[in-house]
ZATI-547344 format. One record per residue: residue number from 0; x, y, z of N, C-alpha, C in turn. Coordinates in Angstrom, 2 decimals, always signed. Layout:
N
{atom NUM {X Y Z} {X Y Z} {X Y Z}}
...
# end
This chain:
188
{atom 0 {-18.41 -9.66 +4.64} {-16.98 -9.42 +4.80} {-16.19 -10.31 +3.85}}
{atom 1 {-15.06 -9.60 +3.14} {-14.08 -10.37 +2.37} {-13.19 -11.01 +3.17}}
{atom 2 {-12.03 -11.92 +3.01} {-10.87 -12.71 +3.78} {-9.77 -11.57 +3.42}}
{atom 3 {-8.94 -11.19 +4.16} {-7.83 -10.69 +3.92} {-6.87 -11.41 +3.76}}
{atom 4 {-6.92 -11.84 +2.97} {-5.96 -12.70 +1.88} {-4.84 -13.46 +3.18}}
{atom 5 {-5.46 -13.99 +4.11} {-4.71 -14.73 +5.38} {-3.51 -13.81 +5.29}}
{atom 6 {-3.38 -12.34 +5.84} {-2.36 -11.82 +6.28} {-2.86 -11.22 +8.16}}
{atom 7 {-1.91 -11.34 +8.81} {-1.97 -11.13 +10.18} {-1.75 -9.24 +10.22}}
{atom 8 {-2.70 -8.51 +10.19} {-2.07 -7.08 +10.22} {-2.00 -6.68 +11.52}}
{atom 9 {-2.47 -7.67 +12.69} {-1.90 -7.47 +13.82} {-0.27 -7.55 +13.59}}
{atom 10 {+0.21 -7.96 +13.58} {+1.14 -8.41 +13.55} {+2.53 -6.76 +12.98}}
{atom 11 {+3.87 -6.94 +13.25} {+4.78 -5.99 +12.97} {+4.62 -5.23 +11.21}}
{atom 12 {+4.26 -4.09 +10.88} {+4.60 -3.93 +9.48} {+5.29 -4.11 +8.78}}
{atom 13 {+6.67 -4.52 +9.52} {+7.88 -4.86 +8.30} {+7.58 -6.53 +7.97}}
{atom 14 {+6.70 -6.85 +8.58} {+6.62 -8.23 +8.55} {+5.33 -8.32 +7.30}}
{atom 15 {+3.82 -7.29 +8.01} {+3.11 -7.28 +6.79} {+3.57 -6.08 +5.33}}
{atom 16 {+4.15 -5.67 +5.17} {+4.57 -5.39 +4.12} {+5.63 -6.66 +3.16}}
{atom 17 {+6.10 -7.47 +3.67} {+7.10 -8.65 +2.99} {+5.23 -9.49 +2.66}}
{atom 18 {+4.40 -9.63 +3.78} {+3.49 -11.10 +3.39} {+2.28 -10.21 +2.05}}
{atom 19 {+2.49 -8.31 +1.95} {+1.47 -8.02 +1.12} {+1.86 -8.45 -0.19}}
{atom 20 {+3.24 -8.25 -0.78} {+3.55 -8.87 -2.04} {+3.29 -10.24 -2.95}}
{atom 21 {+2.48 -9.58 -3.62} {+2.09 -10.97 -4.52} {+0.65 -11.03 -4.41}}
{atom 22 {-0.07 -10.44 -3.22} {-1.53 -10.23 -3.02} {-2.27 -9.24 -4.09}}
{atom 23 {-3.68 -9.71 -4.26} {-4.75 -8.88 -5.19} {-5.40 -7.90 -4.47}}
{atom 24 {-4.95 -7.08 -4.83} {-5.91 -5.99 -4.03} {-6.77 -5.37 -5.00}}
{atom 25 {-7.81 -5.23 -4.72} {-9.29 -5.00 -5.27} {-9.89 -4.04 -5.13}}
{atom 26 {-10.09 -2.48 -5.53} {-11.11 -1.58 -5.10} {-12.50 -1.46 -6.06}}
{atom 27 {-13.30 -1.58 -5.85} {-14.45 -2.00 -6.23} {-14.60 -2.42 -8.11}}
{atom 28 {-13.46 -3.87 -7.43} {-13.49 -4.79 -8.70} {-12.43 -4.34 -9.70}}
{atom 29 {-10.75 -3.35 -9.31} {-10.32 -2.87 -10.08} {-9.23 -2.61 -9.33}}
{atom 30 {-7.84 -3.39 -10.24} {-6.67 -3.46 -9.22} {-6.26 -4.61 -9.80}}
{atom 31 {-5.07 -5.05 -9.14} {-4.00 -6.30 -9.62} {-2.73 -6.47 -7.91}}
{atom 32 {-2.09 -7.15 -8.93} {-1.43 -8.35 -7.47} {-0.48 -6.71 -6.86}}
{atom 33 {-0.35 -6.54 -5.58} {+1.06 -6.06 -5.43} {+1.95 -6.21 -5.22}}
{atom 34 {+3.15 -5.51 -6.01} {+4.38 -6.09 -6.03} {+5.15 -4.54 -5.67}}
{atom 35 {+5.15 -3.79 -4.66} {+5.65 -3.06 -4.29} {+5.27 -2.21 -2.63}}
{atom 36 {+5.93 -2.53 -1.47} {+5.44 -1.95 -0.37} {+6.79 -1.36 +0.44}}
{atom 37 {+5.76 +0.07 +1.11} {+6.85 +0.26 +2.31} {+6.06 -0.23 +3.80}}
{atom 38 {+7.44 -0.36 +4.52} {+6.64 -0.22 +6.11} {+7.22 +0.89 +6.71}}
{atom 39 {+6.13 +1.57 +7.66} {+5.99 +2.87 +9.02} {+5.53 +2.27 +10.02}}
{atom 40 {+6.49 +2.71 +11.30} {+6.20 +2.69 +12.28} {+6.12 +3.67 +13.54}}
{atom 41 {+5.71 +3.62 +14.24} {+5.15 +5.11 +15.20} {+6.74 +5.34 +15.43}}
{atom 42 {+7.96 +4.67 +15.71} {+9.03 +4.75 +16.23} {+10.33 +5.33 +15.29}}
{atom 43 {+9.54 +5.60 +13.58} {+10.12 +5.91 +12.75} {+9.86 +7.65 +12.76}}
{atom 44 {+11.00 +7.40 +12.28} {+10.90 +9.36 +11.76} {+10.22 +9.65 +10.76}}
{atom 45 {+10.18 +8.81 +9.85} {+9.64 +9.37 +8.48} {+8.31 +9.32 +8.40}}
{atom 46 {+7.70 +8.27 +9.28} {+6.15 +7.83 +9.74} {+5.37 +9.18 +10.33}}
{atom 47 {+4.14 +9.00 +9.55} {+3.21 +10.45 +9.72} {+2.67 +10.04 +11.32}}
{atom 48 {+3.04 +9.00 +12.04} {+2.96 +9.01 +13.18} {+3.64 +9.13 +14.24}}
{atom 49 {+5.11 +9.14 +13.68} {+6.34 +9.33 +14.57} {+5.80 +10.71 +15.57}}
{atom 50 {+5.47 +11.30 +15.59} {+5.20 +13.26 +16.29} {+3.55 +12.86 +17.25}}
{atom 51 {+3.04 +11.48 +17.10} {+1.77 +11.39 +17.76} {+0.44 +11.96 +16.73}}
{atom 52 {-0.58 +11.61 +17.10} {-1.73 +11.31 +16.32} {-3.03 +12.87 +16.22}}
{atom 53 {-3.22 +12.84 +15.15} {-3.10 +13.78 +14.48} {-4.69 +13.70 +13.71}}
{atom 54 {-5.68 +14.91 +13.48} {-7.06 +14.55 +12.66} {-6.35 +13.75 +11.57}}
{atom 55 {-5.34 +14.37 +10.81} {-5.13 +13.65 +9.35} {-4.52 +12.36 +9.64}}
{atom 56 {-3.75 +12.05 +10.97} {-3.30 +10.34 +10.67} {-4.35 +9.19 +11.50}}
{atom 57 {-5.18 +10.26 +12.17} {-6.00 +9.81 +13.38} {-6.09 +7.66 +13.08}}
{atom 58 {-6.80 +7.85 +11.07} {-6.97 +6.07 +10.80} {-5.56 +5.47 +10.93}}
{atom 59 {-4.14 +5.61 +11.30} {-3.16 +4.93 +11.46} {-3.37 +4.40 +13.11}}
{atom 60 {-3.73 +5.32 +13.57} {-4.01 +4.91 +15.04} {-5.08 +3.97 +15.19}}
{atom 61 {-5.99 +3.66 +14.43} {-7.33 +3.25 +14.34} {-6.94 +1.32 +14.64}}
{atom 62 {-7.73 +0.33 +14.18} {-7.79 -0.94 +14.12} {-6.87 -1.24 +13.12}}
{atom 63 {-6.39 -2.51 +13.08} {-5.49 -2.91 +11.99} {-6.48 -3.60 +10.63}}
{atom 64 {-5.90 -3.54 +9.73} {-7.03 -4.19 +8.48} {-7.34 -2.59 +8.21}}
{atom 65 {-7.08 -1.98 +8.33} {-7.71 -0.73 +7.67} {-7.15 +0.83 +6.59}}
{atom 66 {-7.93 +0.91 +5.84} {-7.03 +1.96 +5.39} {-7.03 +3.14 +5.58}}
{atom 67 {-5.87 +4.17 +5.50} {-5.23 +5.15 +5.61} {-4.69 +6.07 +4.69}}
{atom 68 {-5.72 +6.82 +4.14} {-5.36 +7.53 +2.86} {-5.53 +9.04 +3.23}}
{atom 69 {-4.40 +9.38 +2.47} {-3.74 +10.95 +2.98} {-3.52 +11.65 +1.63}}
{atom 70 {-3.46 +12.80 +1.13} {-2.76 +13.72 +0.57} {-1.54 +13.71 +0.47}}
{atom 71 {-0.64 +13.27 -0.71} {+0.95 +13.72 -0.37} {+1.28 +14.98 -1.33}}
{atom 72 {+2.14 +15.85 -0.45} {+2.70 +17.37 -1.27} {+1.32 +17.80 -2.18}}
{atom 73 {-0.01 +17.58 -1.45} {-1.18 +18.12 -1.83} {-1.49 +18.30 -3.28}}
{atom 74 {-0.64 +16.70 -3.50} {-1.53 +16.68 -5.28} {-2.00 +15.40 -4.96}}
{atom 75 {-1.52 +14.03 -4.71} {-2.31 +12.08 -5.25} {-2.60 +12.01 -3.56}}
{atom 76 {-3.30 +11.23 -3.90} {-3.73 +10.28 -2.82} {-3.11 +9.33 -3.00}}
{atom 77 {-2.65 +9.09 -1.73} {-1.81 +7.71 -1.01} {-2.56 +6.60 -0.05}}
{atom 78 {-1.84 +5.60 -0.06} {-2.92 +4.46 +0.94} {-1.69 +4.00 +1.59}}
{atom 79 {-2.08 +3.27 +2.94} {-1.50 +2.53 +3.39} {-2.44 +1.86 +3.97}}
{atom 80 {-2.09 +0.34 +4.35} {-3.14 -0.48 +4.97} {-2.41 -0.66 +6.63}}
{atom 81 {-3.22 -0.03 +7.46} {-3.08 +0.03 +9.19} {-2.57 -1.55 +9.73}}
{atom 82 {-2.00 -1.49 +10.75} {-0.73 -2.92 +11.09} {-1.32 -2.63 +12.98}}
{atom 83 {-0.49 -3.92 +13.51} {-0.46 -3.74 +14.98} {-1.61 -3.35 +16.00}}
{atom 84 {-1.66 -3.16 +16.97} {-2.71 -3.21 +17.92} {-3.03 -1.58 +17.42}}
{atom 85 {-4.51 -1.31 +17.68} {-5.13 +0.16 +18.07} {-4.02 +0.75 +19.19}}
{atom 86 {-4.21 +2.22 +18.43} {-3.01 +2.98 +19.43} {-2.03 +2.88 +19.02}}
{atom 87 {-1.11 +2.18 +17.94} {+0.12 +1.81 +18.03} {+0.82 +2.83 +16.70}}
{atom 88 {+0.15 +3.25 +15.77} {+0.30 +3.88 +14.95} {+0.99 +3.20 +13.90}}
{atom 89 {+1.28 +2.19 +13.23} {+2.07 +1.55 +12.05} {+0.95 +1.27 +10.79}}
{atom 90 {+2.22 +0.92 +9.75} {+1.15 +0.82 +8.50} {+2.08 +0.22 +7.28}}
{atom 91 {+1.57 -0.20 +6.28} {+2.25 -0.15 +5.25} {+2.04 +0.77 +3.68}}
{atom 92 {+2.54 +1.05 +3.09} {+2.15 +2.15 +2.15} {+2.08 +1.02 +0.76}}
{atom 93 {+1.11 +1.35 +0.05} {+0.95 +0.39 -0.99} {+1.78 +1.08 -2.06}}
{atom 94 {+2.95 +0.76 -2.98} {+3.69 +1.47 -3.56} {+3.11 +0.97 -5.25}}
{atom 95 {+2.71 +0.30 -5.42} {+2.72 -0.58 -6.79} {+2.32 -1.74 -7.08}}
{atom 96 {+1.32 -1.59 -8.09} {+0.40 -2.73 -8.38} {+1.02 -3.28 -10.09}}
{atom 97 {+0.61 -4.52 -9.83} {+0.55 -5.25 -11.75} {-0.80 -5.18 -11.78}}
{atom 98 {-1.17 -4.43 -12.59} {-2.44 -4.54 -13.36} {-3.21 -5.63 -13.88}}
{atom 99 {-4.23 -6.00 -12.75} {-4.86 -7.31 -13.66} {-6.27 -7.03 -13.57}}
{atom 100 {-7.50 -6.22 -13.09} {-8.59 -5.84 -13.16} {-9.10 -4.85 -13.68}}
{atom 101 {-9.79 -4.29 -14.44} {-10.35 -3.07 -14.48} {-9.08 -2.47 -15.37}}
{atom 102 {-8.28 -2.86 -15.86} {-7.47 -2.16 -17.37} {-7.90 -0.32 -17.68}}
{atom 103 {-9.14 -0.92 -18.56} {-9.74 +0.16 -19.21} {-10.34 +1.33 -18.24}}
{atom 104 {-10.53 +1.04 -17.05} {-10.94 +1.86 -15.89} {-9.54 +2.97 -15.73}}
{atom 105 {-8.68 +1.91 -15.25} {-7.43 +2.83 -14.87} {-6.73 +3.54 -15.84}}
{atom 106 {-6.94 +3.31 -17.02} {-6.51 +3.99 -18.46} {-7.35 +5.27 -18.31}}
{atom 107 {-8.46 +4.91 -18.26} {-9.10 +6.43 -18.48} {-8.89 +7.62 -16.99}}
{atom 108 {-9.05 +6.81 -16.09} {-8.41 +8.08 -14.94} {-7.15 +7.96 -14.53}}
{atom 109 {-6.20 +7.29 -15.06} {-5.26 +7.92 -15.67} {-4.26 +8.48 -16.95}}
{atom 110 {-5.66 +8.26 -17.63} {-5.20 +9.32 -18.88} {-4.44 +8.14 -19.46}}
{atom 111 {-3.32 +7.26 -19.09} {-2.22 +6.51 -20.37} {-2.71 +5.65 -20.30}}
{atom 112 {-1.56 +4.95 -21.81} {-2.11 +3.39 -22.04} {-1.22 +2.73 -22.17}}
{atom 113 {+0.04 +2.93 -21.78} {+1.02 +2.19 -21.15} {+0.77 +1.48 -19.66}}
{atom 114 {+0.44 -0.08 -19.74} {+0.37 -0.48 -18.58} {+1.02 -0.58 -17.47}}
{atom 115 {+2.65 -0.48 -17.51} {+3.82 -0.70 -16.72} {+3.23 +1.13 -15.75}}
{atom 116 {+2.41 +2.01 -16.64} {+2.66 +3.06 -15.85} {+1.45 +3.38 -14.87}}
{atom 117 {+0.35 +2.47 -15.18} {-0.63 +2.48 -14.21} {-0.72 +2.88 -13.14}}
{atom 118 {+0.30 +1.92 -12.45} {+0.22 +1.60 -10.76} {+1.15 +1.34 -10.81}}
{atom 119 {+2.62 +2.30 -10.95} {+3.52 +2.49 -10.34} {+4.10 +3.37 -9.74}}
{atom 120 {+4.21 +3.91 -8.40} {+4.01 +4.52 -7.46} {+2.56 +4.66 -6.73}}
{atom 121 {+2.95 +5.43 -5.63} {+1.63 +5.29 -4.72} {+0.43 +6.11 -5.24}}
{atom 122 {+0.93 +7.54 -5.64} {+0.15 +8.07 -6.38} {-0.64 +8.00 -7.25}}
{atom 123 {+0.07 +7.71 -8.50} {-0.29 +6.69 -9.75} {-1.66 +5.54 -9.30}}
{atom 124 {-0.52 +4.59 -8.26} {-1.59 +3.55 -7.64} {-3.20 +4.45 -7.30}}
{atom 125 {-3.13 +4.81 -6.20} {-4.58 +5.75 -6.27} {-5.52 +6.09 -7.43}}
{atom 126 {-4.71 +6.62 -8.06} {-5.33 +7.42 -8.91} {-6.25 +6.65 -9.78}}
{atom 127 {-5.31 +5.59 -10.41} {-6.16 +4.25 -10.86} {-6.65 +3.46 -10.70}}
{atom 128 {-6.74 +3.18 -9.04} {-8.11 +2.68 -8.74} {-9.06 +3.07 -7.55}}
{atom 129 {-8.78 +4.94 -8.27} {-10.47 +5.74 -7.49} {-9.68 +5.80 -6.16}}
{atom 130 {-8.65 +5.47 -5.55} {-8.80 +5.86 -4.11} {-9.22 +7.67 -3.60}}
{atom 131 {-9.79 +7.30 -2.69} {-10.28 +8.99 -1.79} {-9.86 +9.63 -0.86}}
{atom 132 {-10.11 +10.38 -0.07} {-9.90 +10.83 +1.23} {-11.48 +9.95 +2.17}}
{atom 133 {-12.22 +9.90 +1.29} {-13.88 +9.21 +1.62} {-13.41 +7.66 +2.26}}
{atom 134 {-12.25 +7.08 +1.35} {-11.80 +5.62 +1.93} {-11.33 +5.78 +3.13}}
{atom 135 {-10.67 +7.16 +3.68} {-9.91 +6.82 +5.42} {-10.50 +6.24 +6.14}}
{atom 136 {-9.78 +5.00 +6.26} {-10.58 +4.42 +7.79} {-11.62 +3.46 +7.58}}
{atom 137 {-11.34 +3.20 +6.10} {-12.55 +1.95 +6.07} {-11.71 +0.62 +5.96}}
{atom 138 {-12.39 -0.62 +6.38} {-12.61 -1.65 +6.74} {-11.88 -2.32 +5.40}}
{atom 139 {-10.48 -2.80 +5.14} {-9.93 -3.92 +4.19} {-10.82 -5.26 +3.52}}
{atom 140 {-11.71 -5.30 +4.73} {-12.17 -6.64 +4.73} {-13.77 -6.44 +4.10}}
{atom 141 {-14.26 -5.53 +3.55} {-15.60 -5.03 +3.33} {-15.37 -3.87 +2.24}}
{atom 142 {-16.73 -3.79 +1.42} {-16.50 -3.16 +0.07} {-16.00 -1.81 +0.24}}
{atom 143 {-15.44 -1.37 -0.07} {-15.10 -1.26 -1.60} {-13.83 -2.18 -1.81}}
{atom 144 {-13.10 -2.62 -0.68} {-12.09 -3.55 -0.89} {-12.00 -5.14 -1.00}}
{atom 145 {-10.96 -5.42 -1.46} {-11.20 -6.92 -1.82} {-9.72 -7.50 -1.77}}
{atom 146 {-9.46 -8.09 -0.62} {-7.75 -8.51 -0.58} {-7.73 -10.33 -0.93}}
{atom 147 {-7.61 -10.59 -2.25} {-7.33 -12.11 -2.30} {-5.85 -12.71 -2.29}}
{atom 148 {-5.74 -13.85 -1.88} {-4.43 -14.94 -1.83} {-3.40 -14.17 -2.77}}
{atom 149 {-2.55 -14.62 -2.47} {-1.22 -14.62 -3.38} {-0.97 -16.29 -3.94}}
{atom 150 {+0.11 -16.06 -4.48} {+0.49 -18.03 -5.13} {+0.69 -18.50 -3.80}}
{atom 151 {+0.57 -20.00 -3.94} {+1.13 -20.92 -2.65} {+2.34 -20.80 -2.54}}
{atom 152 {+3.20 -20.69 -3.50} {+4.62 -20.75 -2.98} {+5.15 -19.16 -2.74}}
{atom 153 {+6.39 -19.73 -2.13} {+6.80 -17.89 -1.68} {+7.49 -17.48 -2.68}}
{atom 154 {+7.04 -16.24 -2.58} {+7.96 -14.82 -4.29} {+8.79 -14.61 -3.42}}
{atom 155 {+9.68 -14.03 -4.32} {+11.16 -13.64 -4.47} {+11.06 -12.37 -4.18}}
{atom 156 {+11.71 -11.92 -3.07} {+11.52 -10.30 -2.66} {+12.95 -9.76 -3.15}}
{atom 157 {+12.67 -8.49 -3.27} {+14.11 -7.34 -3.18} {+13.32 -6.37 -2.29}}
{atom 158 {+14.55 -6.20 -1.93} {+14.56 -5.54 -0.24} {+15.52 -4.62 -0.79}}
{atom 159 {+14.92 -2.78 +0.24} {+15.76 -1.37 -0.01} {+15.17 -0.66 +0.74}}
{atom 160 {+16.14 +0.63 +0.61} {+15.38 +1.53 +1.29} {+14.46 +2.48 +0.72}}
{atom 161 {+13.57 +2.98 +1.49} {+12.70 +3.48 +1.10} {+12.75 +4.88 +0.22}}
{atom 162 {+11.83 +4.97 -0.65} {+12.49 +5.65 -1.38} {+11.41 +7.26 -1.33}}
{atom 163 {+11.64 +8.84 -1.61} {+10.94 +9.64 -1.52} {+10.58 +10.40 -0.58}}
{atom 164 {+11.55 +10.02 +0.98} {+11.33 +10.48 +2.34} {+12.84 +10.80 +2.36}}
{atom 165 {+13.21 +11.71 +3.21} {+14.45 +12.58 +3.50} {+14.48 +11.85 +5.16}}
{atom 166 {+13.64 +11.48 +6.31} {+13.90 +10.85 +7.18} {+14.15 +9.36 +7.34}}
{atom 167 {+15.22 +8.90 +7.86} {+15.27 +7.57 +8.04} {+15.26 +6.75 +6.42}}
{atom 168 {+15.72 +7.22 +5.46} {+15.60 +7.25 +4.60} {+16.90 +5.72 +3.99}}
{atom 169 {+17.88 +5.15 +5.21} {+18.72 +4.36 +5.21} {+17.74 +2.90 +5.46}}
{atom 170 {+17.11 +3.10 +5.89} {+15.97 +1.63 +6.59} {+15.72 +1.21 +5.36}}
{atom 171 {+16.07 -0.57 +5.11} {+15.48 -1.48 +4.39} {+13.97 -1.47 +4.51}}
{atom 172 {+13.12 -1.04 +4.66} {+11.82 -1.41 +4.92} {+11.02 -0.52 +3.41}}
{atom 173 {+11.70 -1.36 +2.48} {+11.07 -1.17 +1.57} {+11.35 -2.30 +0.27}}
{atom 174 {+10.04 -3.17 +0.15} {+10.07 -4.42 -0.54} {+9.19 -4.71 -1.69}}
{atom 175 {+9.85 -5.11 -2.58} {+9.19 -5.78 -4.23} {+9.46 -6.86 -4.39}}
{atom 176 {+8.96 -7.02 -5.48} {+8.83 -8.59 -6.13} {+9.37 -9.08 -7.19}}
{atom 177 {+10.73 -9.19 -6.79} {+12.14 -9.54 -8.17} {+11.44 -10.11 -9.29}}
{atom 178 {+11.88 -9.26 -10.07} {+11.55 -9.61 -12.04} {+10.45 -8.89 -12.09}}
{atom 179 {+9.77 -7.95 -11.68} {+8.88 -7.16 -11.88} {+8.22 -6.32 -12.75}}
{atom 180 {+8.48 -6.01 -13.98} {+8.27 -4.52 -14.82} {+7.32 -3.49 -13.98}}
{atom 181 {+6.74 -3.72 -12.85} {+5.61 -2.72 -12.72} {+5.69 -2.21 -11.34}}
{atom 182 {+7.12 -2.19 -10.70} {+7.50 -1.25 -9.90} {+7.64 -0.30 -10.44}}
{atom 183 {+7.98 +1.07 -9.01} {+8.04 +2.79 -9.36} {+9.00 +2.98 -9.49}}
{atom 184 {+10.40 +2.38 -8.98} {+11.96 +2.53 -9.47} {+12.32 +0.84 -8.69}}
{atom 185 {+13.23 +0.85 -9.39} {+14.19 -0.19 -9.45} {+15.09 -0.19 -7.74}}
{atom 186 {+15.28 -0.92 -7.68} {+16.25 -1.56 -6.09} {+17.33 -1.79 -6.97}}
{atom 187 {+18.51 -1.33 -6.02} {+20.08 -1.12 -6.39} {+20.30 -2.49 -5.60}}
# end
């Protein structure tokens, strides 16, 4: 088992989405820090759990530490990493990575060689580092993943709303990492 980079995913998603920023996330050795997250919660509208649990959200319901990868508008794969007690349905959506592993990996499945465009958005994110529908529901803390530390001191967040959902679409619960180039859009 890997350390999850001392984040509590018991704990509220709006809370682990602010402590994921600045963390390395790793899929088998390929990935960089993130500097872009949303949080969902079962109590949200826009949350694929708000309506109750479902074959396709079934891993949001699952243990916390875990991921949750779905189909969006049935083209990229999306992730979110599972929050809160079993049963509770919350999560955070990984929106955007800085590229620091595996470069030449994510260039070739995704085609460019502009780095700013890697892993920005969730889609994008996937795409460049291999995520599946095969990952639902596996274990943060065990391969193919790898969640290391962030810096000791605390980053500088910008805080917004979330962006790409038509529900609840006013909620701050959507956070980056001021001075960034390698977010998916910019915070007003």
């Amino acid at each position: 088992m890997t350390p999850l980079a001392h984040i509590d995913f018991s704990a509220d998603s709006l809370l682990v989405a602010r402590q994921l920023i600045g963390v390395t996330l790793l899929v088998e050795g390929v990935g960089g820090r993130i500097v872009e997250t949303e949080a969902y919660d079962q109590s949200d509208p826009a949350s694929h759990t708000y309506s109750g649990q479902t074959p396709r959200n079934a891993s949001m319901f699952g243990p916390p530490a875990h991921a949750y990868v779905y189909r969006s508008y049935g083209m990229h794969w999306c992730m979110n990493f599972v929050c809160r007690e079993p049963g509770h349905g919350a999560g955070v959506l990984i929106r955007a990575l800085e590229p620091t592993h595996g470069l030449e990996q994510m260039r070739e499945r995704r085609g460019v060689e502009k780095v700013e465009l890697l892993c920005a958005g969730p889609g994008r994110l996937a795409q460049a580092l291999g995520i599946t529908r095969a990952m639902d529901g596996l274990s943060l803390s065990e391969p193919p993943f790898e969640l290391l530390p962030g810096p000791a001191e605390p980053v500088e967040l910008l805080i917004g709303p979330r962006i790409g959902i038509s529900k609840a679409a006013h909620e701050l619960w959507r956070f980056g990492l001021k001075g960034s180039r390698y977010l998916s859009k910019g915070f007003n």
